[in-house]
N, C-alpha and C positions, 0 to 999 in steps of 0.2 A: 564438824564434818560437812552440815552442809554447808555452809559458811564455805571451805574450802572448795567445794561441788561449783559453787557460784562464782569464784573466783577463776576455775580453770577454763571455766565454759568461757569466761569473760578474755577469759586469755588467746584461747581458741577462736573465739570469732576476729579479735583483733588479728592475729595471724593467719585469718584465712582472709579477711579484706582485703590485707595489706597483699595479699600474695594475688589476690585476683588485681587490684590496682594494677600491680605491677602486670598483670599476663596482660591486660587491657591498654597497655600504656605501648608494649612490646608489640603487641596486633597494629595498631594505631600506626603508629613510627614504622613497620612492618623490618623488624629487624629481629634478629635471632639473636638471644640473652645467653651469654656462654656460663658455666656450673659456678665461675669464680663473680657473677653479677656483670661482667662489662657486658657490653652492646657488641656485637658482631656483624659480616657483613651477612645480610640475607643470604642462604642457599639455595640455587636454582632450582622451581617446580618445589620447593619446600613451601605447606601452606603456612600463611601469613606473609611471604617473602614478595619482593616489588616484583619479583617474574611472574611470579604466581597471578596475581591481582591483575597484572598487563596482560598475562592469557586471558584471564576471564573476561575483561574490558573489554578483549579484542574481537574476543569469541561471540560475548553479547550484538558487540557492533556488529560486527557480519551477518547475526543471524538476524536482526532488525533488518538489515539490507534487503537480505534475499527473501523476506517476507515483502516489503516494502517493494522490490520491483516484481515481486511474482503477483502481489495485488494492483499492480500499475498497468502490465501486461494484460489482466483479465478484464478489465476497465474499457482497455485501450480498443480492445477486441470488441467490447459489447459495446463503446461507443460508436465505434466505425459501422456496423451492422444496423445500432440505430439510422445516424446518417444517412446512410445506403437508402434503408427504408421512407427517411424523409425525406431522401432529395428524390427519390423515385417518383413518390405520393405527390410533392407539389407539384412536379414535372407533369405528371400526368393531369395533375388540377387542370392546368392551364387547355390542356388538350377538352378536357372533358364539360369546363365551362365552354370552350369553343362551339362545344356539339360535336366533337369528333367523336366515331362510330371504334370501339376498339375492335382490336382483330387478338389478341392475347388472351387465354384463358385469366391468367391473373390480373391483368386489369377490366378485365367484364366481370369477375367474382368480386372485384373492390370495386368500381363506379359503377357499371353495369352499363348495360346500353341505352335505358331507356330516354326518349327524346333525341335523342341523338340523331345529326343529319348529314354529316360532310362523311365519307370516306376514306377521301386521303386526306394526308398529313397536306400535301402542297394546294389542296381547295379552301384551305383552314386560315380566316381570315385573325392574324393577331396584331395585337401593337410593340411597334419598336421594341421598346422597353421587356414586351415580354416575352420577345423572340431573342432579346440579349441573358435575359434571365433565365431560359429554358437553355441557349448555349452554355452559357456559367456553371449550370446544375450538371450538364451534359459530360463536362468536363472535370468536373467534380468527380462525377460516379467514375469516370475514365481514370482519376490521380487516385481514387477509396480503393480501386478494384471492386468496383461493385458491377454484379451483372444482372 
């Protein structure tokens, strides 16, 4: 009796292997196993079928996407804002190593007035180079939209 006990369990696992092989083998090749054993053609939206697997691929794909440009987009924004804020600050550098006197709340709270001695912008004695680099920035802020 036991003897026989051993031998069914022995039998049983062999035909439950064999049987998962086969489900594992059917998933793989993604085809549907008809009752007489042949191979069949996949049934659409049937899981394990090639339509199946192509929705989900596709679905993955997309959703990577629209993650991927919604964090490109937030980037893009807080880079431009940086920018802004840099090309403002050296713009203003150049004024304020000059000695220019600001007249804007926000740039008397960032450089401040002290020492400063020219009033206008056209008393304001600069070099070539950094009245072409103050136009550059100038334009700059004009292409950012920065104001």
């Amino acid at each position: 009796m036991a003897f026989g006990g051993m031998a069914s369990r022995a039998a049983r696992r062999t035909v439950s292997s064999k049987l998962h092989t086969s489900l594992y083998a059917v998933q793989d090749a993604g085809c549907v196993r008809r009752r007489d054993g042949a191979h069949a053609k996949p049934i659409m939206g049937q899981p394990g079928g090639i339509a199946m697997r192509f929705e989900m691929r596709l679905m993955s794909t997309a959703v990577t996407m629209l993650l991927a440009a919604a964090s490109l987009g937030a980037s893009v924004s807080l880079a431009q804002a940086q920018t802004c804020t840099q090309l403002w600050t050296e713009r203003n550098q150049y004024y304020k190593d000059a000695g220019y006197c600001f007249k804007t709340a926000r740039a008397i709270r960032y450089f401040g007035n002290a020492g400063c001695t020219v009033d206008k912008e056209d008393d304001l004695k600069l070099a070539p180079g950094v009245l072409a680099r103050i136009d550059q920035i100038t334009r700059l802020e004009r292409t950012n939209g920065c104001r």
